[in-house]
N, C-alpha and C positions, 0 to 999 in steps of 0.2 A: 627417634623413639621416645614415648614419654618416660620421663627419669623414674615419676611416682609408680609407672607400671613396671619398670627396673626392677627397683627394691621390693615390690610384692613380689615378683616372681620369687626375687634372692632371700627375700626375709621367711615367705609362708612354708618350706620346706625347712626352715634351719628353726620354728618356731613348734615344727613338727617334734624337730630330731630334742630341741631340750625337754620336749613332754609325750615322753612314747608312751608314758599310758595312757594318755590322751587320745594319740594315732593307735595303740592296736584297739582301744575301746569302742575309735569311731569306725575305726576298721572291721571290727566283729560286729557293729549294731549295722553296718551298711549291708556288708554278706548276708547275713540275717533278712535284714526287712527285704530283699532282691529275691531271695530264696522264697519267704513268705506270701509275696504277692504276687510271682511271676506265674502260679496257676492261672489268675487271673478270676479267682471262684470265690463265694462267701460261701463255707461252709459251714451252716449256721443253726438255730433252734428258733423256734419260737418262744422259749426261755429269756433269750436274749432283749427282745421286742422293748420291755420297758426299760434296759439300762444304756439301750443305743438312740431313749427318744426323750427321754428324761430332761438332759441338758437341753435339749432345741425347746423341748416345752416349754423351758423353765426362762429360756430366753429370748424369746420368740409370744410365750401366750401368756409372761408373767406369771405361773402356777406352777405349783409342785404336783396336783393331782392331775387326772388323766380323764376328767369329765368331758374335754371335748371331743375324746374319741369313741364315747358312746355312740351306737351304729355307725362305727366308721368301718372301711374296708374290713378290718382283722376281724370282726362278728361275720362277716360271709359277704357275698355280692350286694345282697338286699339289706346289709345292715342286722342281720339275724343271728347269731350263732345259734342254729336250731341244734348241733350233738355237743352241746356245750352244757355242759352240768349249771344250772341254774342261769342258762342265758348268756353267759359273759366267758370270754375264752377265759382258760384254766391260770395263765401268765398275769392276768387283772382281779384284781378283788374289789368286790364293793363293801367297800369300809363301813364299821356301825356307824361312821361320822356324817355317814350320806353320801363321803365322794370315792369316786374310780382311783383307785391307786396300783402298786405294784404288787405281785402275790412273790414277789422274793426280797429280800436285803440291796439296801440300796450305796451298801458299801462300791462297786463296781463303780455306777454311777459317778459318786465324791471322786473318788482318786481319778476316773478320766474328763472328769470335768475342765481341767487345763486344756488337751487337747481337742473337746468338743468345741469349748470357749475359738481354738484356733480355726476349725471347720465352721463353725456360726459365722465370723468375720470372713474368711472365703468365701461363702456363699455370697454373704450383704456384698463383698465386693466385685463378686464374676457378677451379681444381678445388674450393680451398679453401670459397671463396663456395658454391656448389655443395653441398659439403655442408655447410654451416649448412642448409640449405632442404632436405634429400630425406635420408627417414627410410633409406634406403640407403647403402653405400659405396662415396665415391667417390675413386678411386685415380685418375693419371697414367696418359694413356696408352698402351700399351705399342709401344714408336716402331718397331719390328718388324712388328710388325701391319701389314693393309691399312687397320684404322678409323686409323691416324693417316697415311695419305697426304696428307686434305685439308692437315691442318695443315703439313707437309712441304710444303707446293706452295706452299699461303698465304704462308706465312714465306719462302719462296723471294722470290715475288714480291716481299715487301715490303723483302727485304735489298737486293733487286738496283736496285728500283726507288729507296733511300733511299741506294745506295751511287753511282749514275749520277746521281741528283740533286744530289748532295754536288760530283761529277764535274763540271757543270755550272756550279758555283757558283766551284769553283778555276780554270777553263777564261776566266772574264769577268774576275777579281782577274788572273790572269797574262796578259791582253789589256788590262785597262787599263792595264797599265804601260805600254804599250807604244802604245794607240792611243784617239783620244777617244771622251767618250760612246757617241755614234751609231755609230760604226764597230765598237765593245764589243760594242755590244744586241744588231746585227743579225749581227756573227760566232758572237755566243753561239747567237742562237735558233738560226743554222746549225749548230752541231756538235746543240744539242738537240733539235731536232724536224724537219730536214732531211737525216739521215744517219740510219745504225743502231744511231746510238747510243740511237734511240727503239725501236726494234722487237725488237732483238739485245739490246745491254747493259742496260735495264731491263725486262726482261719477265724474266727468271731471272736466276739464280747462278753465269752463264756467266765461263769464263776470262777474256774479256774486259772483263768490268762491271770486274773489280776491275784489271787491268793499266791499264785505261785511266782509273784512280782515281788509281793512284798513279805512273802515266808523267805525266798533268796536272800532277800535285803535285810529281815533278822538275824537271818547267819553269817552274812560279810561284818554286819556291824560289828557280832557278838566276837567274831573271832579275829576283828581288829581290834575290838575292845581288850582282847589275852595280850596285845601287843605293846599297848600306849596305857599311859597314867594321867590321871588330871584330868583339865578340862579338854582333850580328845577324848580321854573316854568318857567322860560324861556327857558328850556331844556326841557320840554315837550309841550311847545307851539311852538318850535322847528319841533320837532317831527310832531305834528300836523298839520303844513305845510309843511310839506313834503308829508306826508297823501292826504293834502286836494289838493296837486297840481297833486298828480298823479291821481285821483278821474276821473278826466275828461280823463285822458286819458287810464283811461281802460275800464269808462261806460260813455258814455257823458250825457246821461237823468242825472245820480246820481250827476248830476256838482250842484244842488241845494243843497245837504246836505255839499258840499264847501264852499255854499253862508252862509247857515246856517249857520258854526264854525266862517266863517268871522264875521258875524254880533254880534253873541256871545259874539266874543272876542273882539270887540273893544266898545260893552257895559261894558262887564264883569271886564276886563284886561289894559284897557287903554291902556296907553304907551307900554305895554310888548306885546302888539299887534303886533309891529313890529316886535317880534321874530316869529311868526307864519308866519306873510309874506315875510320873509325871506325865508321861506320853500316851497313858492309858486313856484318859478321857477322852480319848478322838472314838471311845465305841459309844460315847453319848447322842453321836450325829445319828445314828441307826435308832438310837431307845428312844429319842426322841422323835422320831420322826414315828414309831411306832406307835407308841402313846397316842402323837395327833390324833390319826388314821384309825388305829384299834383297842387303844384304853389301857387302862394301866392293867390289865387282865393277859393283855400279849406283849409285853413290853419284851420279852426274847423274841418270841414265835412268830410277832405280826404277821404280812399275810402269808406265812406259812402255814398257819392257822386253819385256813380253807383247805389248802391242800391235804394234811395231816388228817381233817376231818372227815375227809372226801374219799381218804383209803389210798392214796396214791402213793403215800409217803410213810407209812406205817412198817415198825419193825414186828419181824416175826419171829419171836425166841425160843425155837426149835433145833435140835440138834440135827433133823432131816437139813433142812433150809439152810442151817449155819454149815453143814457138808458140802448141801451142794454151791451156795455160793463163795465158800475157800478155795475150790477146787476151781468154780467157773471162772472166780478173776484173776489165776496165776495160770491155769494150763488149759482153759477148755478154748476149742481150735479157733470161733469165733468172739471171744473175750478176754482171753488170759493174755496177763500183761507179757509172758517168756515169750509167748507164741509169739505175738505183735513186736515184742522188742527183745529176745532172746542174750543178749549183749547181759539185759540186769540181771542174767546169773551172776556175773563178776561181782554184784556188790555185796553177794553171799563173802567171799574172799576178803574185799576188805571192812566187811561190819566183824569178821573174826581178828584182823589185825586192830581194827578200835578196841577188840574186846583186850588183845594184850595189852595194846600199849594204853590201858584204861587210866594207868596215872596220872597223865598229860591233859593239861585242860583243856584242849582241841577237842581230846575224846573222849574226855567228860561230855562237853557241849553235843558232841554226835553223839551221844548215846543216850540222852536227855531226848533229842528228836527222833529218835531211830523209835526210843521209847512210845512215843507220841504218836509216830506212824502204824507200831505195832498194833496202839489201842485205835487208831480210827479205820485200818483193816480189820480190825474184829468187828466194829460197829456197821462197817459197810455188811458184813457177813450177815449179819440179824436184820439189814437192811430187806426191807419186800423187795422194790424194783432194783436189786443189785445190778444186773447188767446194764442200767444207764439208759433204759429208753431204746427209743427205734432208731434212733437218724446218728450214735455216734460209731465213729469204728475203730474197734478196738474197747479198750477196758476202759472206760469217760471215769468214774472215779478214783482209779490207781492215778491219775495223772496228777491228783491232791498231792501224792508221796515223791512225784518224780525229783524234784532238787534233794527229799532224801535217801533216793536211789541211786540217784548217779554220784553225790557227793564222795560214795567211800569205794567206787569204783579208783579212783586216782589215790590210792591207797596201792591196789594192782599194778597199776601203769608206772607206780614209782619203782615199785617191784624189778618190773621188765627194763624200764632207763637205769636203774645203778644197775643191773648183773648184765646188762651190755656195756656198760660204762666200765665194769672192772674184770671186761671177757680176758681183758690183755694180761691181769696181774697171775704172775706165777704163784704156786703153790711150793713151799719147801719139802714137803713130802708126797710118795707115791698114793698116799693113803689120799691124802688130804687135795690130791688132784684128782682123785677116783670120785671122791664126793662133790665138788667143786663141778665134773663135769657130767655127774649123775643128774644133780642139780639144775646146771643151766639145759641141759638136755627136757628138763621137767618146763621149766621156764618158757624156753621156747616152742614145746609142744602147748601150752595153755597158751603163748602169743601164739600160735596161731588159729586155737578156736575162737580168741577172742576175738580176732582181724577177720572169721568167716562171718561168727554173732554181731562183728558191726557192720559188715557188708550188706546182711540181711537184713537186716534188724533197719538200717537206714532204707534198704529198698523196698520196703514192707511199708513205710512211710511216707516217699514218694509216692510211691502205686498208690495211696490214700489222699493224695494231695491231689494228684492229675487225675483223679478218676471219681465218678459220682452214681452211685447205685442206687436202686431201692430195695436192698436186702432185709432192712428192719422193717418193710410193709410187704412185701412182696415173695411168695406168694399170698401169704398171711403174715397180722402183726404179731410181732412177740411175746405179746401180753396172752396170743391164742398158743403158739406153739414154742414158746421161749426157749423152755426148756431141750427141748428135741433139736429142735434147729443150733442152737448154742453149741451141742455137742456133737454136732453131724460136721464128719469129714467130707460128706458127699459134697456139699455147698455152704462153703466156707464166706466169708465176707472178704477174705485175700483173694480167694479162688473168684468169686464175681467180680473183682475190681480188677485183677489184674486182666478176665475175660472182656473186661468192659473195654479197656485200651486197645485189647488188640482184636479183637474185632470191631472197635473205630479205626482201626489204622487198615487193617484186609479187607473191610467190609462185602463180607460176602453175597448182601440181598444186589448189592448193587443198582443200577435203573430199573427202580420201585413198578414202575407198570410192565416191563420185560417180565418183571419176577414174582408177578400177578397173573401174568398170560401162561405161568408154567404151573403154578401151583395151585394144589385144590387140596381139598377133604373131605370128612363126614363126620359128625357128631352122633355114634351110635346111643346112646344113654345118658341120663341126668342121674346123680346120683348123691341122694341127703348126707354129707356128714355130719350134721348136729348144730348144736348153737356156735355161738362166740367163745363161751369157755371150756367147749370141749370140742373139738372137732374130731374125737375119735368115736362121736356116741354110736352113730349106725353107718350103714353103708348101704341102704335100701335104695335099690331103681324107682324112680319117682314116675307114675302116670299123670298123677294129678298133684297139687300143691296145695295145702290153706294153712292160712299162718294168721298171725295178729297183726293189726297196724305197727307199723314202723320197727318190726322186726329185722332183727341179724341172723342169719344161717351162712354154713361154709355148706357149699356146692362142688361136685366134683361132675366134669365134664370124660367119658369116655370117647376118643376121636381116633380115628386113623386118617392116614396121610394116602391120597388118592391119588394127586397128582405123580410130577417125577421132579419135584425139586425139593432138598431138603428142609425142614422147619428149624427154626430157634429158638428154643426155650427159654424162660427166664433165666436160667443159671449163666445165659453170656452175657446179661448184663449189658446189652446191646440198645433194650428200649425200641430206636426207629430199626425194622423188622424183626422185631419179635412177633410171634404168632401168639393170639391170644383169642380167646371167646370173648367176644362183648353181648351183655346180659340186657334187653331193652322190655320197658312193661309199656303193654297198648289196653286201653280199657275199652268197654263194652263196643263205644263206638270208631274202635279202632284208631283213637288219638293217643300219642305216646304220650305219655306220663315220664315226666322225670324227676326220680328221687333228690334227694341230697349229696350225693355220690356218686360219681360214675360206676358201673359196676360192672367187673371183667372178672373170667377166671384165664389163671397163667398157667399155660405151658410148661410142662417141664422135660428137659431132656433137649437133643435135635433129631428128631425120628426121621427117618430115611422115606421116601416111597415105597409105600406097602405096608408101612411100620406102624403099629397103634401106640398109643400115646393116654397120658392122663393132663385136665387142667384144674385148677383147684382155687376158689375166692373166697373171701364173706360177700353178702351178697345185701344191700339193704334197701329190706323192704319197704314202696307206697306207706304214708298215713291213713289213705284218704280209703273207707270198706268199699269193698266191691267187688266185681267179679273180673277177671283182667287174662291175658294171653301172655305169657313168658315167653319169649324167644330170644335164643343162643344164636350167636353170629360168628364162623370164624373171620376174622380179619389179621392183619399184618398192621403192626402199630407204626404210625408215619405212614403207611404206605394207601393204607386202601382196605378194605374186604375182598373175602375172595370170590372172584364172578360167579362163579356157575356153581359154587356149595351151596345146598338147600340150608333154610332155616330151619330150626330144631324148633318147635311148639309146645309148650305146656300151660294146659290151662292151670289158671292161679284164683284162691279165693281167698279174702282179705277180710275175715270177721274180726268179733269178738272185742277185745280191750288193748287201747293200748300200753306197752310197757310204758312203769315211770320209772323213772329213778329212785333210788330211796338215799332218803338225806339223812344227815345225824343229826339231832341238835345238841 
C-alpha cells in the first residue's frame, strides 16, 4: 500500500481533531449547502437578473453596463417589453449616461464576485474539455442569450445557497461566544432551517442572502471584539467596517444596522473606533458606481431612482397603512413572520433578559441592533409594497431582521440547559423546593411550546422549499386584491403549498385523456368585475363588451360541472389538472389574435358533478380597434380542453384611446 496514502488517512482525521472549529464549521456549512440545494429549484425574482449577470458581463463582455442586452430575451420573445413602463423591464434602468445598468445597488454583485470569478473559470474550462472531444467549435456561451438562462439560474442558486450557508456558520461562532453548546446547536438550526432564511435567502441572489451575510459577520466581529485587546481587536473592527460599509450598498433600508455597529463602537471601543472606520469606504464602490450611471444628483438612490419615481417604492405615512402593515408582517395568515415561523416568539423572552442583563456589553451590543431592527420595522410599515411583491413566501422583508431574531432566542435555550443541568441539585428547604419545582414545571411547559414552534415553524419552511405555487398571481395579483387575500384564512400560501405537494404525490386527474373522457361543464354567464384596481367595482352579466385598447378588466366566469368527475381549483395548487377557462380573441375574420398574455380565469374550489362553481382573472385586452368575438373555453391545464363543453361567445368592441402610462418627471 502506498505509505503517502497511509499517513493521509492517519494525519487528515487527527488534523481535524486539533481544529474542531474548523470540523464543526465545515460541518454546519456542508449540512447547510445539501439542505439548500437538494430541492433542486431556483426560487428566484427577477430582482435578481442583474446581480447573478453582472460578474459574467464584466468578465466575458469587458463592461460594467448592460448595453448589450438591449432586446435581448428579458424585454419579451420579440425583444419588446411592450407592459414594461418606459420599454425596459423595471430590474434595468437607462442611465442619464446613455447606457443600460442595474435599477438596484450593486453591493450584492462586489461581495460575490469571488465566487462568480470561480463559475466564469468553470464554464471556460467544461467549454474547453468539450472541445478536446467534438470535431466542432466550441465557444462560451453568449450570457445574452436565452440558451444561457439555465446557467444564470444554476449559479444563482448555488451563490445564494453557498453564501447563506457561510451565514449560518458565522451566525453559531457569534453565539457561542456568548451561550453553550446546546443552546448554540439549536439557536443555529433556528435562524437555518426554521425561518426564511431557508426558503428566501438560499434559494437566489436575493438582497437579503448577502445583508444578512455580512450583518452576521458584524456581530461575530463586534462581540469578539468585547473579548480580545490590541491588534485582534483592531483586526476585527477592521473587518467590521468593511461589513458595515458595504451594508448600504447591497440593501440601502439595512444602512441602520451600519449606524448601529458605529454607535456601538465608539461607546464600546473608543479610540480603536477608528479601525472600523477605516473600513467604511468600501460604501464608495456603490457611490461611485452611481455617480458614473446617474450623476451626483443620485449618488444614494441611483437606480432606485426609477423605481421610487415610478410609484412602486413609495412610502405611505398614514396611520390606516402603518396598522395595517404592523399587523400584515407579524400575524396576518399569508405574511406574518409568527405565522411562517412562530418559534420567533421566544425572542420576545430573550430581548427581555438583554433588557436585564443591559450592563453587559454583549447586551449593550444587542440592543443597539434590536434598536436598529425596531426602526427599520417601522419604516417597512410606511413602506407602500409592504408585503414584498407577488413571487416571495412568507414575510420577504422581516427576513432583513432574522440574525436579530434569532440571536436572543439562545438567551432561552440557555435558560432551558442550566435548569436541566441543575434538575439534580437539592433544595435545603420545603419552601424553597416548592419554588424550585413550581419553576422547572414553568420551564419545561415553555420547552415544550418551543420544540412544537420549532417543529412547525421548520415544516412551514420545507413545504416552501419543495413546493412552487402561483399564489401571488393567481387568481389575481396582489397589487389587485393584496389586502383581502393577505388576510384570508380561506387560501392561505401554506395551505396552497402544502396542497401543491400532496396532490403531486395522489394525483388525482391521473391519465389526462381518461379524465377528459369523464369530465365536462358549462359556462352559464360572464360577468364584469371592474378594472385592475378594483375588482370589486360591479358585478353586471355581460351581453356585450367594449373597452379601449389595450385594457385590463377582472372577469368572472359563472360555470357548473356537468359531467361526473370532480374539478380542481386553484387553491390545490396542482397547475397540470387544474380546471380553468381559457379566454381567446378571434377578429372579424375569424383569425385569433393574440395579446401579450395568455389570459385565463381560475377556478375556485373542487365542485363536485352537479356543483356550480365561480372563475375569476384580469383579462388583457387586444391593442389593435375593432370589432372581435370573445370566447371562454373550459380546459384542464396539462391536459387538454374539455370535448364536448360548448364555447361561451361574446362579442367584443375595441374603440376609443389607448391607456398610457403616466410618468413623473
Amino acid at each position: 500500500m502506498n505509505p503517502i496514502g497511509i499517513r493521509l488517512k492517519i494525519s487528515l482525521p487527527t488534523w481535524f481533531k486539533t481544529r474542531p472549529n474548523l470540523a464543526i464549521g465545515l460541518t454546519i456549512f456542508l449540512v447547510c449547502l445539501l439542505v439548500y440545494l437538494i430541492n433542486s429549484q431556483t426560487i428566484s425574482s427577477n430582482d435578481n437578473v442583474p446581480h447573478s449577470l453582472l460578474a459574467f458581463n464584466l468578465l466575458e463582455n469587458h463592461t460594467i453596463n448592460f448595453d448589450a442586452f438591449r432586446n435581448s430575451h428579458f424585454y419579451g420573445a420579440d425583444g419588446q417589453c411592450a407592459n414594461c413602463p418606459g420599454g425596459v423591464p423595471y430590474y434595468f434602468s437607462e442611465a442619464p449616461n446613455g447606457h443600460l445598468t442595474s435599477s438596484y445597488p450593486i453591493g450584492t454583485a462586489v461581495v460575490t464576485f469571488p465566487l462568480y470569478l470561480a463559475f466564469f473559470i468553470y464554464l471556460k474550462i467544461q467549454i474547453w474539455f468539450q472541445g478536446l472531444f467534438s470535431s466542432a467549435a466550441v465557444s462560451f456561451p453568449d450570457i445574452t442569450s436565452i440558451a444561457f438562462e439555465s446557467y444564470r439560474r444554476s449559479f444563482e442558486k448555488l451563490a445564494g445557497a453557498i453564501c447563506t450557508a457561510l451565514s449560518v456558520v458565522i451566525f453559531y461562532f457569534a453565539s457561542r461566544l456568548k451561550f453553550s453548546p446546546k443552546a448554540t446547536a439549536v439557536s443555529t438550526f433556528v435562524f437555518a432551517f426554521a425561518t426564511s432564511t431557508w426558503v428566501i435567502s438560499s434559494q437566489g441572489l436575493k438582497q437579503h442572502t448577502i445583508s444578512n451575510l455580512l450583518l452576521i459577520t458584524v456581530i461575530y466581529c463586534l462581540l469578539k471584539a468585547n473579548r480580545v485587546e490590541g491588534k485582534p481587536r483592531q483586526r476585527l473592527l477592521l473587518i467590521a467596517g468593511i461589513c458595515c460599509g458595504l451594508i448600504p450598498s447591497v440593501r440601502l433600508p439595512c444602512t441602520v444596522f451600519s449606524l448601529a455597529a458605529i454607535a456601538y463602537s465608539l461607546f464600546a471601543f473608543r479610540k480603536d473606533t477608528l479601525f472600523l472606520l477605516l473600513g467604511l469606504p468600501t460604501a464608495l464602490i456603490n457611490t461611485v458606481w452611481n455617480y458614473h450611471f446617474f450623476g451626483i444628483e443620485n449618488l444614494v438612490r441611483g437606480g432606485y431612482s426609477r423605481l421610487l419615481d415610478g410609484g412602486s417604492g413609495s412610502y405611505i405615512f398614514t396611520l390606516d397603512h402603518f396598522r395595517d402593515a404592523f399587523w400584515g408582517l407579524l400575524v396576518s395568515p399569508s405574511d406574518g413572520v409568527f405565522i411562517f415561523s412562530p418559534v420567533l416568539v421566544f425572542t420576545l423572552f430573550g430581548t427581555y433578559q438583554i433588557w436585564r442583563l443591559r450592563a453587559g456589553k454583549d447586551e449593550q451590543l444587542l440592543a443597539c441592533f434590536i434598536g436598529a431592527s425596531v426602526i427599520l420595522f417601522i419604516s417597512y410599515c410606511f413602506f407602500g409594497p409592504w408585503n414584498g411583491g407577488n413571487g416571495s413566501y412568507g414575510s420577504r422583508y422581516m427576513t432583513d431582521l432574522l440574525p436579530i431574531l434569532c440571536f436572543p432566542i439562545g438567551y432561552f435555550l440557555e435558560r432551558i440547559v442550566r435548569q436541566s443541568d441543575l434538575s439534580a441539585v437539592g433544595s435545603f428547604s420545603v419552601a424553597g423546593q416548592r419554588r424550585r419545582k413550581l419553576h422547572r414545571f414553568g420551564l419545561q411547559g415553555a420547552a415544550i411550546l418551543f420544540a412544537v414552534a420549532l417543529v412547525f415553524s421548520t415544516g412551514v419552511q420545507a413545504v416552501g422549499a419543495f413546493s412552487r405555487t402561483t399564489w401571488g398571481t393567481v387568481p389575481l395579483p396582489l397589487a389587485v386584491d393584496g389586502k383581502t387575500r393577505i388576510w384570508s384564512w380561506h387560501d392561505t400560501q401554506i395551505q396552497r403549498h402544502v396542497n401543491s405537494i400532496l396532490f403531486d404525490v395522489f394525483n388525482p386527474v391521473g391519465n389526462g385523456n381518461a379524465y377528459l373522457q369523464t369530465t365536462d361543464g358549462e359556462i352559464e354567464q360572464i360577468l364584469d368585475r371592474g378594472n385592475m384596481r378594483s375588482a370589486q367595482a360591479s358585478q353586471r352579466p355581460l351581453t356585450t363588451l367594449a373597452v379601449n385598447p389595450g385594457r385590463q378588466l377582472v372577469l368572472q366566469a359563472q360555470l357548473k360541472n356537468t359531467g361526473t368527475t370532480r374539478w380542481y381549483g386553484y387553491e390545490t395548487g396542482m397547475v397540470r389538472g387544474e380546471t380553468r377557462v381559457l379566454v381567446r380573441f378571434f377578429n372579424a375574420a375569424n383569425q385569433e389574435v393574440k395579446p401579450s398574455t395568455r389570459n385565463r380565469l381560475y377556478v375556485s374550489g373542487m365542485p363536485k358533478p352537479g356543483e356550480t362553481a365561480t372563475a375569476i382573472g384580469a383579462i388583457a385586452f387586444p391593442k389593435q380597434r375593432g370589432d372581435y368575438t370573445l370566447k371562454f373555453e373550459l380546459t384542464v391545464a396539462g391536459v387538454g380542453s374539455f370535448i364536448d363543453s360548448p364555447t361561451y361567445s361574446l362579442p367584443l368592441s375595441i374603440k376609443g384611446q389607448a391607456q398610457k402610462r403616466k410618468k413623473k418627471l
